[in-house]
FILO-812946 format. One record per residue (C-alpha): residue number from 1; x, y, z. Coordinates in nm, 2 decimals, always signed. Example, Ala and Ser with C-alpha at 12.3 -4.5 7.8 and 13.67 -1.06 7.14 Angstrom:
// FILO-812946
> 1/+1.23/-0.45/+0.78
> 2/+1.37/-0.11/+0.71
//
This chain:
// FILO-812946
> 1/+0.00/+0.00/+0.00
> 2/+0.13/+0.34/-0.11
> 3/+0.13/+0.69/+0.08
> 4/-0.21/+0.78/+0.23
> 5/-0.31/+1.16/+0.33
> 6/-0.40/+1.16/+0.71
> 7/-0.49/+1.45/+0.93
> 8/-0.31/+1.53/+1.24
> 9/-0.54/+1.37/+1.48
> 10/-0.55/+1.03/+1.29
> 11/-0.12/+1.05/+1.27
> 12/-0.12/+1.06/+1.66
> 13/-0.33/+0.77/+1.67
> 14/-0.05/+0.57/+1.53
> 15/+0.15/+0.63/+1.82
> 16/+0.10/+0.38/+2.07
> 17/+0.20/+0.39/+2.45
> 18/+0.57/+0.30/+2.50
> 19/+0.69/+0.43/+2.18
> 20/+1.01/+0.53/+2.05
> 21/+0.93/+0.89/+1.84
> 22/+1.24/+1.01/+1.62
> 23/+1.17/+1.33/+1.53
> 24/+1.34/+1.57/+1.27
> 25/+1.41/+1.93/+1.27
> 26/+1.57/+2.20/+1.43
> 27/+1.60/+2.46/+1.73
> 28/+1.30/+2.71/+1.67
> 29/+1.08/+2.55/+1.43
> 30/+1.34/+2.50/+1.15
> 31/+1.14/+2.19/+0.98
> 32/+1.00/+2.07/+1.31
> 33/+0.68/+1.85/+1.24
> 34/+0.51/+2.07/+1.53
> 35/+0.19/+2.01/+1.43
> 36/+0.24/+1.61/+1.45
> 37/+0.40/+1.69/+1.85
> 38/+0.09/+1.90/+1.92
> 39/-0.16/+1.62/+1.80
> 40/+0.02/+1.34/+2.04
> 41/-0.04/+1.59/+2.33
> 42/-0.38/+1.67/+2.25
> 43/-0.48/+1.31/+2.24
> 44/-0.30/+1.26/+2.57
> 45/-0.50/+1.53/+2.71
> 46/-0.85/+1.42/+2.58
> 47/-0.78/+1.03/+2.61
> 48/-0.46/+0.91/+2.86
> 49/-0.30/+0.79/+2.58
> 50/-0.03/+0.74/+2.45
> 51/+0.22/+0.71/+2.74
> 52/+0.56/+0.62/+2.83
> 53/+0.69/+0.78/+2.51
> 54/+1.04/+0.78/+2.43
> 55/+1.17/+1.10/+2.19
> 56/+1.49/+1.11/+2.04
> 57/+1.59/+1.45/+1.84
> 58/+1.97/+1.56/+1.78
> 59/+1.88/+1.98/+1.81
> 60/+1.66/+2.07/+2.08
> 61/+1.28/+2.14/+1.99
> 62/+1.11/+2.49/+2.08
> 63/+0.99/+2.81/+2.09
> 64/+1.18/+2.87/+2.45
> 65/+0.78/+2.86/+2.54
> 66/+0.56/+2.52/+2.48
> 67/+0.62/+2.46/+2.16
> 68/+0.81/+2.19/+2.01
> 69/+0.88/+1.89/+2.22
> 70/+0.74/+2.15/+2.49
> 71/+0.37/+2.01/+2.37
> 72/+0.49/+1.66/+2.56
> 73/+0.56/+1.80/+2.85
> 74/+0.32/+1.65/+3.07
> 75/+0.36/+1.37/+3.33
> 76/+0.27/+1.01/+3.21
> 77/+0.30/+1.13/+2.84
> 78/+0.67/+1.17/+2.84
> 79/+0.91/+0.93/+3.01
> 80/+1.24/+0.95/+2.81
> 81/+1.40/+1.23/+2.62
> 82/+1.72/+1.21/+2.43
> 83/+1.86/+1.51/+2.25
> 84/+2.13/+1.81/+2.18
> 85/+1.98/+2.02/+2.37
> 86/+1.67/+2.12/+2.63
> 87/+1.78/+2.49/+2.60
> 88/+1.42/+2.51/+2.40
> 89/+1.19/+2.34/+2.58
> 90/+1.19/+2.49/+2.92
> 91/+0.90/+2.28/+3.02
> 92/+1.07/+2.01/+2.90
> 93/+1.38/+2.09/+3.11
> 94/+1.19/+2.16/+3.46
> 95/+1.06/+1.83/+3.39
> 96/+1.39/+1.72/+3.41
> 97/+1.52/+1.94/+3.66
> 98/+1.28/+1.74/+3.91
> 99/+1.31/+1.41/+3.76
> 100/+0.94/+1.38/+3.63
> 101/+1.13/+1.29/+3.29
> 102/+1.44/+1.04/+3.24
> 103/+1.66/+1.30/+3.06
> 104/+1.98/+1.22/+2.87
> 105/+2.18/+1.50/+2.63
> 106/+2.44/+1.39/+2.39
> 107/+2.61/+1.56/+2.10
> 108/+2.44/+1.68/+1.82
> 109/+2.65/+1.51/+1.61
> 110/+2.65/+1.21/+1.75
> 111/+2.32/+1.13/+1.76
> 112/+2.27/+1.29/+1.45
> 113/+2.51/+1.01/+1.26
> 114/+2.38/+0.76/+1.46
> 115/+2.04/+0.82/+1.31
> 116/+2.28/+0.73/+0.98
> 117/+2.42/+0.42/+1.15
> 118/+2.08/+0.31/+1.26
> 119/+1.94/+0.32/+0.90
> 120/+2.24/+0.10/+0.78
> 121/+2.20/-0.16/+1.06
> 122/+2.50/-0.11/+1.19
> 123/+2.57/-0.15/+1.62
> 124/+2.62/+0.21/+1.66
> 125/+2.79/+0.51/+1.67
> 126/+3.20/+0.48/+1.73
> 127/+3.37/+0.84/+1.78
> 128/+3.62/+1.01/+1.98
> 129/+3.35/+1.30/+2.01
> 130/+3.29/+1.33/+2.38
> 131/+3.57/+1.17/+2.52
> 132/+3.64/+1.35/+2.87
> 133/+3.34/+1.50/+2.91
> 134/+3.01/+1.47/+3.09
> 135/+2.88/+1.28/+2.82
> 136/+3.20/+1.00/+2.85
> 137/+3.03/+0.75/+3.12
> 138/+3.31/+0.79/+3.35
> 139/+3.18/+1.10/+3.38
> 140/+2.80/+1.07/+3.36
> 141/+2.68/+0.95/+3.03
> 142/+2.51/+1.24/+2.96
> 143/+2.23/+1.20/+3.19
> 144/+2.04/+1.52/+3.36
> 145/+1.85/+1.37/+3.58
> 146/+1.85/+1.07/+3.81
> 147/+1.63/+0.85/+3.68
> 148/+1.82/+0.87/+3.34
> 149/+1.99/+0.51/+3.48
> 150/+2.06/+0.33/+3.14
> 151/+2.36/+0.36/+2.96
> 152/+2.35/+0.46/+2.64
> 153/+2.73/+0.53/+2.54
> 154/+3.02/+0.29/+2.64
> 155/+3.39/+0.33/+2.63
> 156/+3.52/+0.06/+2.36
> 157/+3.86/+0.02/+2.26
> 158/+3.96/-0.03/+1.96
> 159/+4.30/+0.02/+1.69
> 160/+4.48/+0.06/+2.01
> 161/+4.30/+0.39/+2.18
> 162/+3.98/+0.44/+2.38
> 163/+3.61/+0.57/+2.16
> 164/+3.31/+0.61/+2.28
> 165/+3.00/+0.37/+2.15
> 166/+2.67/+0.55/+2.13
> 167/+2.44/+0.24/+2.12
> 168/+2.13/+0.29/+1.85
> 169/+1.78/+0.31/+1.97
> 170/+1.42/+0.15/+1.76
> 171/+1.21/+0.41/+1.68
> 172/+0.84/+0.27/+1.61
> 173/+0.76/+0.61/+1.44
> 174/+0.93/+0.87/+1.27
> 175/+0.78/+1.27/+1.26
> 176/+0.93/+1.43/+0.94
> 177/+0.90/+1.79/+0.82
> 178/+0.90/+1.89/+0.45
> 179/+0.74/+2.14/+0.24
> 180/+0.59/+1.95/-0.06
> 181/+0.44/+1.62/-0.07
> 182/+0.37/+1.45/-0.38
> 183/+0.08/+1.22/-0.46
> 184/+0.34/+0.91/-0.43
> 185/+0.46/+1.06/-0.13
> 186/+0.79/+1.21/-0.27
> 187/+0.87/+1.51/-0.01
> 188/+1.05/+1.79/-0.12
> 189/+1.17/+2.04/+0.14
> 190/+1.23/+2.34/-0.05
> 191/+1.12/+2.61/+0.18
> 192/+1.29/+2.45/+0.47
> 193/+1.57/+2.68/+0.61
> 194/+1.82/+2.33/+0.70
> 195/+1.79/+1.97/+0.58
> 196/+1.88/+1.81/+0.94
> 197/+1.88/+1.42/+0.88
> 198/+1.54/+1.35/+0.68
> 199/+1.62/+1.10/+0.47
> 200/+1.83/+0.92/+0.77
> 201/+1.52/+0.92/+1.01
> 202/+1.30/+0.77/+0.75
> 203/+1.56/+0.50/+0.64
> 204/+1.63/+0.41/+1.02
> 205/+1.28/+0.35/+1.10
> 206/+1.15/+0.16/+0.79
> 207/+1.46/-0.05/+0.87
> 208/+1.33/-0.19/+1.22
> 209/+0.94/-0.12/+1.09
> 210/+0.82/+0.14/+1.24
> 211/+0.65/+0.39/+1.05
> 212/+0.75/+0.77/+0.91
> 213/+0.47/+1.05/+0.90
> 214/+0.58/+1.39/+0.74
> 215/+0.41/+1.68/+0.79
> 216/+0.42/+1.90/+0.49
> 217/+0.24/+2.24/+0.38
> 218/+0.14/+2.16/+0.03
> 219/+0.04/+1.87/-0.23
> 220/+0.14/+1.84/-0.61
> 221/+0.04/+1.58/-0.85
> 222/+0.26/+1.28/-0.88
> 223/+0.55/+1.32/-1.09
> 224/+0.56/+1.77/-1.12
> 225/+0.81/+1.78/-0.81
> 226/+1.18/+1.81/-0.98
> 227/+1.35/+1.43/-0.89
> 228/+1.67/+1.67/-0.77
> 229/+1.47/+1.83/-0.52
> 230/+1.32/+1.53/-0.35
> 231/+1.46/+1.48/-0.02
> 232/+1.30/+1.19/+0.12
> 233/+1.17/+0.96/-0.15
> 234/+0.83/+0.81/-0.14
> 235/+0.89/+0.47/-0.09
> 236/+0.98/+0.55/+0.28
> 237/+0.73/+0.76/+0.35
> 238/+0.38/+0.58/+0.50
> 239/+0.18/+0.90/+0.57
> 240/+0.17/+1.28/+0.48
> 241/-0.02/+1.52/+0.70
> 242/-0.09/+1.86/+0.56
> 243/-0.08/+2.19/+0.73
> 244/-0.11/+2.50/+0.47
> 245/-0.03/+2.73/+0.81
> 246/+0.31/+2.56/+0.81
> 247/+0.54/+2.80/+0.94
> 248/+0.90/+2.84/+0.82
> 249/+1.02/+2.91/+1.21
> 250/+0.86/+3.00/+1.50
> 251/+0.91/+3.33/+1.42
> 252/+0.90/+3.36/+1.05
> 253/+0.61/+3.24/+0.81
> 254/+0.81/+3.27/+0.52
> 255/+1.18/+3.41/+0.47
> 256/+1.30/+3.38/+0.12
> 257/+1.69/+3.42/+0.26
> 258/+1.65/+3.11/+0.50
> 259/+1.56/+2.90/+0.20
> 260/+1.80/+3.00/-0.01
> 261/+1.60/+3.15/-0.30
> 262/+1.75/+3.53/-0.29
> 263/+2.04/+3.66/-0.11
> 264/+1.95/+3.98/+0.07
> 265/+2.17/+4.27/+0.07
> 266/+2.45/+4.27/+0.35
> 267/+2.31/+4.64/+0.45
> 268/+1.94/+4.45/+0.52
> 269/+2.14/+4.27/+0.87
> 270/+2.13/+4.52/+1.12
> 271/+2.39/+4.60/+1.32
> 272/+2.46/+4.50/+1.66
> 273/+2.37/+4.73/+1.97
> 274/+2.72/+4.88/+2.10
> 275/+2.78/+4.71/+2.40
> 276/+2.89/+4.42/+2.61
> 277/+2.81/+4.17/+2.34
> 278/+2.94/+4.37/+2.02
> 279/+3.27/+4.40/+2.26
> 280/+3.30/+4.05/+2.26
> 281/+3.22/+3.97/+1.91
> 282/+3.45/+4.23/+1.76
> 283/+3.74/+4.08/+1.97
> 284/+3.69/+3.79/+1.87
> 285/+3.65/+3.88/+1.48
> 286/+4.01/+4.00/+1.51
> 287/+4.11/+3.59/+1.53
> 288/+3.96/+3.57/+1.15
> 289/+4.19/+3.55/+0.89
> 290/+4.12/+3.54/+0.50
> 291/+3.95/+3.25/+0.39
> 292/+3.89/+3.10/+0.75
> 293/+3.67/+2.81/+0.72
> 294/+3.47/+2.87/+1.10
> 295/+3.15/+2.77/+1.30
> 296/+2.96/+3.02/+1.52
> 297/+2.79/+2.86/+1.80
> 298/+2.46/+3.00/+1.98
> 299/+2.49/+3.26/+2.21
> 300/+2.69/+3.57/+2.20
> 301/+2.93/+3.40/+1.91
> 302/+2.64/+3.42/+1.66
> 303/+2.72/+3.82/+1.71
> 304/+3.02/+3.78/+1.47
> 305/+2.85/+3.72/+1.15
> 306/+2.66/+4.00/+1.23
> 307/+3.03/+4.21/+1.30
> 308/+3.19/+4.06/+0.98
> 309/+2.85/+4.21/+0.78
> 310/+2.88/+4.55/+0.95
> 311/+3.26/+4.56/+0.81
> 312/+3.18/+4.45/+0.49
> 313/+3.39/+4.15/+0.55
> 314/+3.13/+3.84/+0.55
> 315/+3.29/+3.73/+0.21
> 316/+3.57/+3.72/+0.31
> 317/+3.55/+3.41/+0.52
> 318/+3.32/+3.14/+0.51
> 319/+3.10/+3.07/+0.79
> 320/+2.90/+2.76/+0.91
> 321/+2.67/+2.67/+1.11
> 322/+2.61/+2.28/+1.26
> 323/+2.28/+2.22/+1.11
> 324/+2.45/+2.20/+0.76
> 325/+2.45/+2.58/+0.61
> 326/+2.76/+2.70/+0.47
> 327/+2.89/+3.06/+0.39
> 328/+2.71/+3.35/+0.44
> 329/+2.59/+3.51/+0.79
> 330/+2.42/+3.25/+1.04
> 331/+2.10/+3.40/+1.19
> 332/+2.11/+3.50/+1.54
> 333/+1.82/+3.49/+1.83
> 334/+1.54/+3.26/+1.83
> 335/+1.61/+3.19/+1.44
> 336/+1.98/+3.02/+1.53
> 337/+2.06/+2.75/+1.28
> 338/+1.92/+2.88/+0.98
> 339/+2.12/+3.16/+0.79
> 340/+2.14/+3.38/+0.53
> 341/+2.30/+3.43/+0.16
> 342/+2.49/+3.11/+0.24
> 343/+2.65/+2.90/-0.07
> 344/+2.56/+2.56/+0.01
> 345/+2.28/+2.40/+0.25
> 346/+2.38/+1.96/+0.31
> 347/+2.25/+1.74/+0.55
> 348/+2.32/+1.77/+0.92
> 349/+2.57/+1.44/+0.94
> 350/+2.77/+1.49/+0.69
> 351/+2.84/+1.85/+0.86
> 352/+2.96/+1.69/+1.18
> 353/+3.17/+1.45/+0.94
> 354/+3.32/+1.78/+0.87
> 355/+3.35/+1.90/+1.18
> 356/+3.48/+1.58/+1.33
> 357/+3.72/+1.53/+1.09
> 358/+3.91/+1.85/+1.22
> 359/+3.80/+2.07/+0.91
> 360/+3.74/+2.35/+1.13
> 361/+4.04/+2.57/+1.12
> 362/+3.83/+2.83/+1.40
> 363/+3.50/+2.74/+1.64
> 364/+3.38/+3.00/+1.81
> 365/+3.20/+2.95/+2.07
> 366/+3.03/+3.08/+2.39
> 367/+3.08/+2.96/+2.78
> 368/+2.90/+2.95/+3.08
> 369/+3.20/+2.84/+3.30
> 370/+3.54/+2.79/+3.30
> 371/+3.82/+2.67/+3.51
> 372/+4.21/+2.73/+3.54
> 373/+4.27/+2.46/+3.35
> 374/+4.08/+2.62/+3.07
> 375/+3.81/+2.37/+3.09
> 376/+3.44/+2.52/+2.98
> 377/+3.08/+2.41/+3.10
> 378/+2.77/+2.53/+2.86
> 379/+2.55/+2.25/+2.94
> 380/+2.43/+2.28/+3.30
> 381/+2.45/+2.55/+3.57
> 382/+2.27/+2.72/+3.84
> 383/+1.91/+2.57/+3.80
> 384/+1.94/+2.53/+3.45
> 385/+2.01/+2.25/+3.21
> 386/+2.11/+2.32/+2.86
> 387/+2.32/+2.04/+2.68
> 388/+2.58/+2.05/+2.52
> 389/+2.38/+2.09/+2.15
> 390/+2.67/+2.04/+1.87
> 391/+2.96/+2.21/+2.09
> 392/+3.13/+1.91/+2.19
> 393/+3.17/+1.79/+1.82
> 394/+3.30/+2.16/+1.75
> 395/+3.51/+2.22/+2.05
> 396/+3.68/+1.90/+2.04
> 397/+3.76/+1.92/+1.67
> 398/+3.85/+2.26/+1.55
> 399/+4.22/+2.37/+1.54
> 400/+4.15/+2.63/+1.70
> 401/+3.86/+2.74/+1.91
> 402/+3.79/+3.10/+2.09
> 403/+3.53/+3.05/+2.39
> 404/+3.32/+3.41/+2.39
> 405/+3.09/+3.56/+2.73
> 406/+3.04/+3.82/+2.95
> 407/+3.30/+3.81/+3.24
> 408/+3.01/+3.79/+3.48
> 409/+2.64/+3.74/+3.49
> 410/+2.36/+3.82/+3.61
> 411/+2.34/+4.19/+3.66
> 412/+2.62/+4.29/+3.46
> 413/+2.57/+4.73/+3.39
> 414/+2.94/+4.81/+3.22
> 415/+3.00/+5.08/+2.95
> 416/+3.23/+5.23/+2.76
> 417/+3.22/+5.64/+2.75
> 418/+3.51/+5.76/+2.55
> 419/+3.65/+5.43/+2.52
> 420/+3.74/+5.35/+2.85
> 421/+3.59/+5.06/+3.09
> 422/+3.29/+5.18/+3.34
> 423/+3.13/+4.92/+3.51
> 424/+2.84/+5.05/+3.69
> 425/+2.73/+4.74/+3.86
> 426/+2.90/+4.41/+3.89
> 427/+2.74/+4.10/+3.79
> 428/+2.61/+3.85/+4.10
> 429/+2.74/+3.54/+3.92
> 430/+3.11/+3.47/+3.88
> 431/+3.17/+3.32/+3.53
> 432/+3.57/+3.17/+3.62
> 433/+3.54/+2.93/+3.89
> 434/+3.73/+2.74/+4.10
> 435/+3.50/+2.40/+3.95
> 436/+3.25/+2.32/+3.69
> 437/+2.98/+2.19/+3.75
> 438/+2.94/+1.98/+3.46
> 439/+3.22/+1.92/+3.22
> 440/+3.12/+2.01/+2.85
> 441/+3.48/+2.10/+2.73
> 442/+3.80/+2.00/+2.87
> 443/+4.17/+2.16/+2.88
> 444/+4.37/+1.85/+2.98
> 445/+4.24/+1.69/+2.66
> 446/+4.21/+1.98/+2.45
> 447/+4.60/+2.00/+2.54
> 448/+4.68/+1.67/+2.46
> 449/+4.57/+1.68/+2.09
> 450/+4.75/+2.06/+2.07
> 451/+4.44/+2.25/+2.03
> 452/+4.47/+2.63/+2.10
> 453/+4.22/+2.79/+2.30
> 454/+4.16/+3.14/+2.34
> 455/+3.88/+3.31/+2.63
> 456/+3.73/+3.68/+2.48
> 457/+3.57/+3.88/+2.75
> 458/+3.44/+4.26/+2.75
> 459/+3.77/+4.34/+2.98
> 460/+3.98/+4.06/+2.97
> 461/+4.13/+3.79/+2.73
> 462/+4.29/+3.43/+2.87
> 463/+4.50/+3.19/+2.68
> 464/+4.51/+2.80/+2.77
> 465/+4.89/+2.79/+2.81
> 466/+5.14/+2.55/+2.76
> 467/+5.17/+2.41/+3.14
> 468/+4.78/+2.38/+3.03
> 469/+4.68/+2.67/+3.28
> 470/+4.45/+2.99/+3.24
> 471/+4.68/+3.29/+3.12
> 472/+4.57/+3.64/+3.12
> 473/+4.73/+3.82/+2.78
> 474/+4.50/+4.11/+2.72
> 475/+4.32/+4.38/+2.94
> 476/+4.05/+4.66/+2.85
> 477/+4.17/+5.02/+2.90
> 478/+4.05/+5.19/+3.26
> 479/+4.02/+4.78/+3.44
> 480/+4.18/+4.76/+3.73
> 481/+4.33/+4.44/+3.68
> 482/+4.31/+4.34/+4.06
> 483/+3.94/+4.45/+4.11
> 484/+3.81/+4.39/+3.86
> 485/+3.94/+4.07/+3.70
> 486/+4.12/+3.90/+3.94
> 487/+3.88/+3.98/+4.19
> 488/+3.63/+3.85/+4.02
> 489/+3.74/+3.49/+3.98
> 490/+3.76/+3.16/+4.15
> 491/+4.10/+3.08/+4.07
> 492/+4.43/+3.31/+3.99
> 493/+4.60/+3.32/+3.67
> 494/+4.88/+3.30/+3.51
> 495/+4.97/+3.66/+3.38
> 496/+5.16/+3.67/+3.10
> 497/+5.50/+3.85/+3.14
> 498/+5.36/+4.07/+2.77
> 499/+5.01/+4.15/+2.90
> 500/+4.89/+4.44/+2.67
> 501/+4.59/+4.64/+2.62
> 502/+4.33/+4.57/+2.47
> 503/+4.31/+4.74/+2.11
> 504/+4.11/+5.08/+2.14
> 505/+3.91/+5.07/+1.84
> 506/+3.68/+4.82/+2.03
> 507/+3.57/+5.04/+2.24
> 508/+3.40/+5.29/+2.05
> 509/+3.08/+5.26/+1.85
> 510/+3.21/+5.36/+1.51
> 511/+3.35/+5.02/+1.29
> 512/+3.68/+4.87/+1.37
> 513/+3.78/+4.83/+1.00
> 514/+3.81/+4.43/+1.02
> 515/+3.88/+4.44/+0.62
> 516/+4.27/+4.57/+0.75
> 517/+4.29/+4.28/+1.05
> 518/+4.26/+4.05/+0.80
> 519/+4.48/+4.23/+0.51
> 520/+4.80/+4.13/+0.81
> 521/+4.61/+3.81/+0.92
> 522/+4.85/+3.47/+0.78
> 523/+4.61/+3.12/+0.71
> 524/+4.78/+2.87/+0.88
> 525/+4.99/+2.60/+0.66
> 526/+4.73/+2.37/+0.54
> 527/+4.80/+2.03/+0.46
> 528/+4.91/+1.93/+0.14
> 529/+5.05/+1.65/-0.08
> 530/+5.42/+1.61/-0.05
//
């Protein structure tokens, strides 16, 4: 039997209590199958059923409201969760925070090629990606909650060196997201602003049985879609549910840039704000050199696309993001993962393939917490669990990776009037402590594969040096270097014997003129055939 057209309410009626639900997509609604989600709770709510469900997603799932996997959050619906992040579903993560939910977080990577490894049959997952962090089980598994008892990664060894096994899982039903469905049940996803692992998801659950539902927004008579452009052919797919209100985002119905029809002009980003965060990103810009190949995380790192536009210099480099967009300038906000005039969009995996295969020559990233051994936490602190979303995979991989954040939290008031540091009011949390409370990043093993690491705050700027200790190199003009930066951490420094200022023309609103950093900036020696 071919493809049948369902509605919503009959697709959550295929999902039975104690299932596994893989489900595509991306961060804010980037080709999230929310309408598919939002059925199985409604049906929960009306009827009990189904329960004990079991959802596994590589990004996290959400509006940072209810949305997304937010829809599940309710107790006896949802008793496992396995994903990249929970950053998006805060009911989702209080669930978690007091174990109502068994909640794991891996790598976005990692679970998004396992999705690959499941459709081929294979055990699992094999990588180094993860080794020495929380989500090693030496060190926890990656579990967020104490109910989250099972293991679902192993230490294996194998060619002579320790990996990490992330063990597959059987998903009875697959939620999909594409934009047209044909009447053989061809998707193509051509208004989608990423790809994610589609075709994957759909081949991993037909292999074990289950069944693979896409949501889409439109129909079109078998055989008019372009064979290029299909994304998930129709002999995986067993049901299509249409929703013409199919949003592009969360926050966008429709954004021609995101799907790569038209590139917008670079004047059309605006610029950032001047402070704290454009501080940061513009120190950090001045690591670029021409033809960098990089990855922006979340956070304040997304800022520097938004820098490189302002200074005309976003061409100049080529910037990706881990949800498979390369070139162009990665959106920022509640839109992170998709982006703008970029070259080429692929699938999720084989970006991490990329990624963990050390083609990143710079990551930059964002941190929550970080030692004196240079070690960073982004995936749990305070009262608030996060995951680690794709910044192990980048973090452990790139040659070189600058770690961006405020020097405190939380409160923070700190200006710059005619270029030189005020800081009004301190922030209540202290950002360099004396120990993590969860390990997301580490320094000893970061220094054992000879990966430089750089730390960019608003005042300050650390190395990891080569006795693998926190070294303070740069300071903003009018810090006090003992109040306010040693002061203000858990742990003394090293300070290097050449400390220097920071360089002036960050400090003041007008541009920076990045195009003549990167005129002087030298690309490192790339590999090549003797």
């Amino acid at each position: 039997m071919g493809m049948r057209v369902i509605s919503a309410r009959e697709a959550a009626q295929m999902v039975r209590t104690g299932d596994t639900l893989l489900i595509g997509g991306s961060g804010g609604g980037h080709a999230v199958p929310d309408t598919l989600i939002a059925a199985v709770a409604e049906r929960f709510l009306a009827e009990g059923a189904p329960r004990n469900l079991t959802t596994v997603h590589p990004v996290g799932l959400g509006d940072r409201k209810s949305r997304g996997i937010g829809h599940l959050a309710h107790d006896g619906l949802l008793k496992r969760v396995v994903c990249g992040t929970l950053v998006d579903s805060p009911p989702v993560e209080r669930m978690a925070l007091e174990d109502r939910v068994e909640a794991y977080t891996l790598p976005q990577g990692a679970i998004s090629q396992l999705t690959r490894e499941m459709a081929a049959g294979r055990p699992g997952l094999i990588t180094h990606t993860g080794l020495g962090t929380f989500v090693d089980p030496r060190l926890g598994g990656g579990r967020q909650s104490p109910s989250a008892t099972e293991d679902l990664v192993e230490v294996v060894q194998l060619a002579g060196r320790e990996w990490l096994f992330y063990k597959p899982f059987v998903p009875q039903v697959a939620f999909l997201r594409g934009t047209t469905a044909d009447e053989d049940g061809n998707i193509s996803m051509e208004q989608e602003a990423i790809f994610g692992e589609m075709l994957s998801m759909a081949q991993a659950t037909r292999r074990v049985g289950g069944l693979v539902i896409v949501q889409v927004k439109r129909l079109a008579r078998r055989g008019t879609l372009p064979p290029k452009s299909v994304k998930i052919p129709g002999m995986m797919v067993d049901y299509v549910v249409v929703d013409p209100t199919q949003m592009q985002t969360y926050v966008s119905d429709y954004n021609p840039a995101y799907a790569g029809e038209l590139k917008i002009p670079l004047s059309a980003i605006e610029p950032l704000a001047f402070d704290a965060r454009k501080v940061i990103a513009r120190r950090a810009a001045l690591e670029l050199f021409p033809g960098a190949i990089c990855n922006l995380g979340s956070g304040i790192s997304t800022g520097i696309a938004t820098v490189a536009a302002e200074e005309g210099m976003l061409e100049a480099i080529t910037l990706t993001n881990e949800q498979g967009l390369i070139g162009g300038a990665p959106a920022t906000g509640n839109e992170v993962g998709a982006s703008r005039n970029y070259h080429a969009m692929i699938d999720q995996p084989y970006q991490f393939d990329f990624y963990d295969g050390g083609g990143l020559e710079l990551a930059f990233l964002s941190f929550a917490e970080v030692d004196g051994a240079g070690s960073v936490n982004v995936s749990r602190f305070g009262d608030r669990i996060i995951g680690p979303g794709g910044f192990i995979n980048i973090s452990q991989n790139a040659k070189k990776v600058v770690f961006s954040g405020t020097f405190t939290a939380a409160g923070l008031d700190i200006s710059w009037p005619d270029g030189q540091t005020r800081i009004a009011r301190e922030g209540r949390d202290r950002k360099f402590v004396a120990g993590l409370q969860q390990l997301t990043y580490s320094g000893a093993y970061a220094g054992s594969v000879g990966q430089e690491a750089l730390y960019v705050t608003e005042r300050a700027v650390f190395r990891r040096n080569e006795a693998g200790r926190m070294e303070l190199i740069e300071i903003a003009p009018g810090v006090d270097l003992e109040r306010d930066v040693l002061a203000q951490m858990g742990f003394r420094p090293d300070i290097s014997t050449a400390l220097k200022p920071m360089e002036a023309r960050l400090f003041r609103p007008e541009p920076i003129g990045l195009e003549r950093s990167l005129k002087v900036s030298q690309r490192p020696e790339r590999a090549s055939r003797a």
